[in-house]
C-alpha positions in Angstrom: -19.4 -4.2 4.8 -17.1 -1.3 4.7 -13.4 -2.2 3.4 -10.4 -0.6 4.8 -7.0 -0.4 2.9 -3.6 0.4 5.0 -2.0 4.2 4.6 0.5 3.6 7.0 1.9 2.0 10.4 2.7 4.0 13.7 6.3 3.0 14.7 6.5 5.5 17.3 5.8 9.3 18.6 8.0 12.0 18.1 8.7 14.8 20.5 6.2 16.0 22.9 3.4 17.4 21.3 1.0 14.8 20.1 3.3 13.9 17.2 3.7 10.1 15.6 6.3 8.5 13.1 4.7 6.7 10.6 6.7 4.5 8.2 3.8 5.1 5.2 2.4 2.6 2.7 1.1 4.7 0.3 2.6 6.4 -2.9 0.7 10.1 -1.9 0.9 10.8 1.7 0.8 14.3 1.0 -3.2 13.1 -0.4 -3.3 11.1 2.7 -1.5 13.1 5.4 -3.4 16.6 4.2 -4.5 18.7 7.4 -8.6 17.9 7.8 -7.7 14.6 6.2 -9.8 12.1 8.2 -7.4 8.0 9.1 -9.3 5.3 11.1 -6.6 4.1 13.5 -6.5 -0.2 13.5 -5.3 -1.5 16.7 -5.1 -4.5 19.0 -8.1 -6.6 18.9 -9.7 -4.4 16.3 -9.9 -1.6 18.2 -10.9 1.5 16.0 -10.5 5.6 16.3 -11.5 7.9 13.9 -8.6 10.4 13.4 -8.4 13.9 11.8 -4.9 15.2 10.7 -3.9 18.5 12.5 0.2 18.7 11.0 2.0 16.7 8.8 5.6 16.5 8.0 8.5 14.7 6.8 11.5 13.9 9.2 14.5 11.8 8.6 12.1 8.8 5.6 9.6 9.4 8.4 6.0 11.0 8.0 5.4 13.0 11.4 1.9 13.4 12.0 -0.4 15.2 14.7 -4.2 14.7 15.3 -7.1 16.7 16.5 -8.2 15.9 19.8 -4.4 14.4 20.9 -2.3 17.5 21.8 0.6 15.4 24.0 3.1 12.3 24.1 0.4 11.1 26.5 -3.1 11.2 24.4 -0.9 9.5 21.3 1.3 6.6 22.5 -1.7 4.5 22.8 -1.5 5.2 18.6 1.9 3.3 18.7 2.4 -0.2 16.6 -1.2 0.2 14.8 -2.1 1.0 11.6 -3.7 4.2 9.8 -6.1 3.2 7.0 -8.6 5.0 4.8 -12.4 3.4 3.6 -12.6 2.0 0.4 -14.6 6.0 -0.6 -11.4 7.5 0.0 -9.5 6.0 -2.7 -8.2 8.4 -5.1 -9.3 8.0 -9.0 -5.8 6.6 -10.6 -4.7 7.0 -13.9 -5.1 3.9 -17.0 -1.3 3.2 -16.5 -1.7 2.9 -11.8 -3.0 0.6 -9.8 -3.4 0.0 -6.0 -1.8 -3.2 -4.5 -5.3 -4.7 -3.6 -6.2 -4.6 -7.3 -2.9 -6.3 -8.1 -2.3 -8.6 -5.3 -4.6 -12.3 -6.4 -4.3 -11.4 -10.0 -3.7 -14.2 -12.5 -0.9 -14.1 -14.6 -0.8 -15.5 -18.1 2.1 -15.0 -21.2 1.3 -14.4 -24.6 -0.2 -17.5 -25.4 -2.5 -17.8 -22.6 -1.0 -20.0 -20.4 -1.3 -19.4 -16.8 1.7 -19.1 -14.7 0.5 -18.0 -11.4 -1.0 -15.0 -9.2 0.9 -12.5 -8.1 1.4 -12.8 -4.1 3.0 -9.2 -3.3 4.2 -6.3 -5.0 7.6 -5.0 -3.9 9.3 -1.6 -4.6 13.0 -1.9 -4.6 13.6 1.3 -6.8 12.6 2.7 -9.8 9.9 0.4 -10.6 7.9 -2.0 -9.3 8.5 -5.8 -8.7 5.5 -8.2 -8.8 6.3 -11.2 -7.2 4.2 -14.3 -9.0 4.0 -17.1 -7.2 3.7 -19.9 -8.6 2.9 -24.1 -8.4 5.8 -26.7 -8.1 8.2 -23.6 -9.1 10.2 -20.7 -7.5 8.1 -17.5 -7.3 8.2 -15.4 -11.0 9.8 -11.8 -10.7 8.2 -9.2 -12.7 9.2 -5.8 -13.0 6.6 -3.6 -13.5 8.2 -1.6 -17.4 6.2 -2.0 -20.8 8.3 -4.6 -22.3 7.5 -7.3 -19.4 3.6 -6.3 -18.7 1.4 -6.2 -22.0 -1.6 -5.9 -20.5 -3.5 -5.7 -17.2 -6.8 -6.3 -17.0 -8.4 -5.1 -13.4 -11.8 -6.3 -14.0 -11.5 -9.7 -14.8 -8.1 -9.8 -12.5 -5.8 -10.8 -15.7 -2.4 -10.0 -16.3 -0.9 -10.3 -20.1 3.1 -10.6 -19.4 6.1 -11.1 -22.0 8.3 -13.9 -20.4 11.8 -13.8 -21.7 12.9 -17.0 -22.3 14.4 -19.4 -19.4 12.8 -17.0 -16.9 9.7 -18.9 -16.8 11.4 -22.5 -15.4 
């Protein structure tokens, strides 16, 4: 069974020719957004379209994007409050130090001596690095940033983080 991962949401359409605002959930929507760049469109009741990009641009934190096929307001505001996603064969090769959310999201997290303190629940991006948020049992959830000193090691395969714990962070 195919798996789908999320690029982006469409909040709205902009202007009148076939144009929607996407609020985007990826790192690389210019990899995502690229004209011939082919989106399945997720909507109500797991309705599905097939979508190829015709324009893309950025407008006021917004990704503005136009599709083959839908050259009006009309043929796109059916596109409105679903979700653009790509199949698992269009995920780009990362490098050692990048991963995606879906590979993060469930891991386990340990410290340095092995001892598990929970799985990470959802990454959030307040700034300048990433926050993993580790949720964990009888406790309040673990804050992680995402910087060499706090994450030794993560291992994808076996869905293992290694991370430093200063102490008193960990009660």
């Amino acid at each position: 069974m195919m798996e789908y991962f999320d690029v982006g949401k469409v909040v709205n359409t902009h202007g009148l020719k076939g144009e929607v605002r996407v609020i985007s959930i990826t790192n690389t929507p210019e990899e995502r957004y690229f004209p011939g760049a082919k989106l399945i469109w997720f909507g109500k009741d797991n309705q599905q379209v097939e979508l190829t990009v015709r324009t893309h641009r950025v407008h006021k934190n917004f990704d503005l994007v136009a599709f083959d096929g839908y050259p009006t307001i009309n043929d796109v505001e059916k596109f409105v409050g679903g979700l653009l996603k790509i199949s698992e064969d269009h995920l780009l090769e990362l490098n050692d130090d990048e991963f995606y959310l879906h590979e993060i999201i469930g891991c386990t997290v340990i410290n340095e001596e092995g001892i598990e303190l929970g799985k990470v629940k959802e990454v959030l991006s307040p700034g300048a690095n990433d926050v993993w948020v580790v949720q964990r049992e009888g406790k309040r959830d673990l804050l992680l940033p995402y910087i060499d000193p706090v994450i030794l090691d993560v291992d994808i395969r076996n869905k293992v983080i290694t991370a430093h714990i200063m102490e008193g962070l960990d009660e």
